[in-house]
C-alpha positions as a Markdown table, in Angstrom:
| # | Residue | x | y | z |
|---|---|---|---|---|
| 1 | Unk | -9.7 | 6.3 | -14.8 |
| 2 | Unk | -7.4 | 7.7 | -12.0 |
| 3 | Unk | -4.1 | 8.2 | -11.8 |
| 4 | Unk | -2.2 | 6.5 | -8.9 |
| 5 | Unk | -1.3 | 9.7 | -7.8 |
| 6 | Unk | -4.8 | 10.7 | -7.6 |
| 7 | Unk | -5.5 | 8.0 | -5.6 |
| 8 | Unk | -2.8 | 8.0 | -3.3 |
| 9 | Unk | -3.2 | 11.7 | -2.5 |
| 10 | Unk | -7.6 | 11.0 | -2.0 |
| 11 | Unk | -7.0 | 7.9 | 0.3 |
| 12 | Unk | -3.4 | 7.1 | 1.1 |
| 13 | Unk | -2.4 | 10.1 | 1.7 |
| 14 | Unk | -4.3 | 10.7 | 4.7 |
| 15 | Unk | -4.0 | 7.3 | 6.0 |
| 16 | Unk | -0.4 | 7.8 | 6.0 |
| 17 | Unk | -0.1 | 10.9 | 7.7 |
| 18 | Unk | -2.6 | 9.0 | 10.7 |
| 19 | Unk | 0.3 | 7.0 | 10.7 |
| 20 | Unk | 2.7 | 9.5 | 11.4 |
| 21 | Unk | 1.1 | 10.2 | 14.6 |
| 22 | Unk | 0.8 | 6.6 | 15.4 |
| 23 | Unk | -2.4 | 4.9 | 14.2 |
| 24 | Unk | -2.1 | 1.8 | 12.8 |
| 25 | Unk | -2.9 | 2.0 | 8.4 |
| 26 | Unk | -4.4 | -0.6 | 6.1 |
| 27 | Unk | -4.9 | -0.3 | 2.3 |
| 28 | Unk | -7.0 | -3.1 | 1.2 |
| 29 | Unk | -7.2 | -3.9 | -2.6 |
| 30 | Unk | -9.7 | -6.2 | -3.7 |
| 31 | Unk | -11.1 | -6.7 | -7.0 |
| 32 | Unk | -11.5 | -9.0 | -9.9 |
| 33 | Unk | -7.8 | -10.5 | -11.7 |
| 34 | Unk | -6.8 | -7.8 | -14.1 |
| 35 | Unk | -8.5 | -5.2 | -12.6 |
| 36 | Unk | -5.2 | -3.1 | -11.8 |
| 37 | Unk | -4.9 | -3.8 | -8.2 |
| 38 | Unk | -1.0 | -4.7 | -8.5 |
| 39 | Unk | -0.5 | -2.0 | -10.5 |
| 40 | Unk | -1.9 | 0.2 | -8.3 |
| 41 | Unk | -0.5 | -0.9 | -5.5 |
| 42 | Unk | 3.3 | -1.1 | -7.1 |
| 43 | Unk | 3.0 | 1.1 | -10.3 |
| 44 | Unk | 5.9 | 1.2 | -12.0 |
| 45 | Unk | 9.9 | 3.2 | -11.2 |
| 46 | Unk | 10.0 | 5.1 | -15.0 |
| 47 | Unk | 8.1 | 7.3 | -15.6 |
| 48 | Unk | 7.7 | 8.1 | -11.7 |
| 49 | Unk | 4.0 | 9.9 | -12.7 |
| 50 | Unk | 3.0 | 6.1 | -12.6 |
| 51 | Unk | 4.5 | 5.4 | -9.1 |
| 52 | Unk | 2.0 | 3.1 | -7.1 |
| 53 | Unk | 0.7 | 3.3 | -3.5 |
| 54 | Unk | 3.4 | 1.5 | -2.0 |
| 55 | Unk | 6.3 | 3.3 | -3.3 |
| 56 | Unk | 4.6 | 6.6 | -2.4 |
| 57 | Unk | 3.5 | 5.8 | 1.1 |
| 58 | Unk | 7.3 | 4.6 | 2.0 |
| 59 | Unk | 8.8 | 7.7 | 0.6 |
| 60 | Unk | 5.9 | 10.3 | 2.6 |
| 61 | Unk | 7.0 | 8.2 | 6.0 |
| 62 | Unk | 10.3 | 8.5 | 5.6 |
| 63 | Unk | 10.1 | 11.9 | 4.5 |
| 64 | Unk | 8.2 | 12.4 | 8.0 |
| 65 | Unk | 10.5 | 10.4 | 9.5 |
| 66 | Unk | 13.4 | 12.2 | 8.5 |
| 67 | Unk | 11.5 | 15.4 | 9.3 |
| 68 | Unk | 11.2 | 14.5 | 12.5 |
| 69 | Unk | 13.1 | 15.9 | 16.2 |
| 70 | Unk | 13.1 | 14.5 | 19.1 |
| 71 | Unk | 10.7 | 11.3 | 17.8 |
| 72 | Unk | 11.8 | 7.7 | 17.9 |
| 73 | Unk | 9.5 | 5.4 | 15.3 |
| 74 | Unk | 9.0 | 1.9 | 14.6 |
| 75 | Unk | 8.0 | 1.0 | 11.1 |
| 76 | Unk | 6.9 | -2.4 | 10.1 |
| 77 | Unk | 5.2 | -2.9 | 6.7 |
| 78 | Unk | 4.0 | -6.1 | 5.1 |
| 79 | Unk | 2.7 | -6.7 | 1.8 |
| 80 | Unk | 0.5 | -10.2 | 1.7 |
| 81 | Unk | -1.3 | -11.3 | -2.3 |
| 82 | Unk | -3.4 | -13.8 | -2.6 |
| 83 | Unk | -4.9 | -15.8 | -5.7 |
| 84 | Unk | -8.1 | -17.4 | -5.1 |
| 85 | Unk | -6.6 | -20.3 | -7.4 |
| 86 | Unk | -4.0 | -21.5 | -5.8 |
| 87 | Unk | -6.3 | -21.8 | -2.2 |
| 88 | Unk | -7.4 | -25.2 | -4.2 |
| 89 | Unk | -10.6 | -26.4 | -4.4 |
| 90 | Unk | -11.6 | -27.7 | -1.1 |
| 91 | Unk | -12.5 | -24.1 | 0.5 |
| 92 | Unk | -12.6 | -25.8 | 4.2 |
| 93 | Unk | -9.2 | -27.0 | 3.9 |
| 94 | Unk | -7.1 | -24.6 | 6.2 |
| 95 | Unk | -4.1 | -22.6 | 4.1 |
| 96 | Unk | -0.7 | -23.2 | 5.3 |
């Protein structure tokens, strides 16, 4: 019932600024299919109230980045989505 704003200043915000001082940051989504993680995570461009985590942590880093004297950073991000479906049925069997 949250808006991704909401939840991006209670728990990414924070995390981000950790960042900024160089501690390593995770967001985790996990939750049943449909249940709004990728929309929560990427939200949408218009209208930019609906803006989701991702798109929101880039542009406080950079912000702080730009913000910045005398500071040299090295940002890597990664984004990584996987479907239990598509791991197949045998569970054992190693992903490639």
């Amino acid at each position: 019932e949250h808006s991704t704003e909401h939840i991006y200043n209670e728990i990414a915000y924070p995390l981000g600024e950790g960042v900024m001082e160089g501690y390593n940051g995770t967001i985790f989504a996990y939750g049943q299919t449909g249940s709004g993680k990728s929309f929560t995570m990427q939200g949408v461009v218009d209208p930019s109230s609906q803006k989701g985590i991702i798109p929101r942590a880039f542009e406080h880093i950079f912000q702080s980045v730009q913000c910045a004297e005398n500071t040299k950073f090295l940002l890597r991000a990664s984004y990584l989505e996987i479907y239990n479906d598509l791991l197949g049925a045998d569970t054992k069997q190693k992903l490639e």
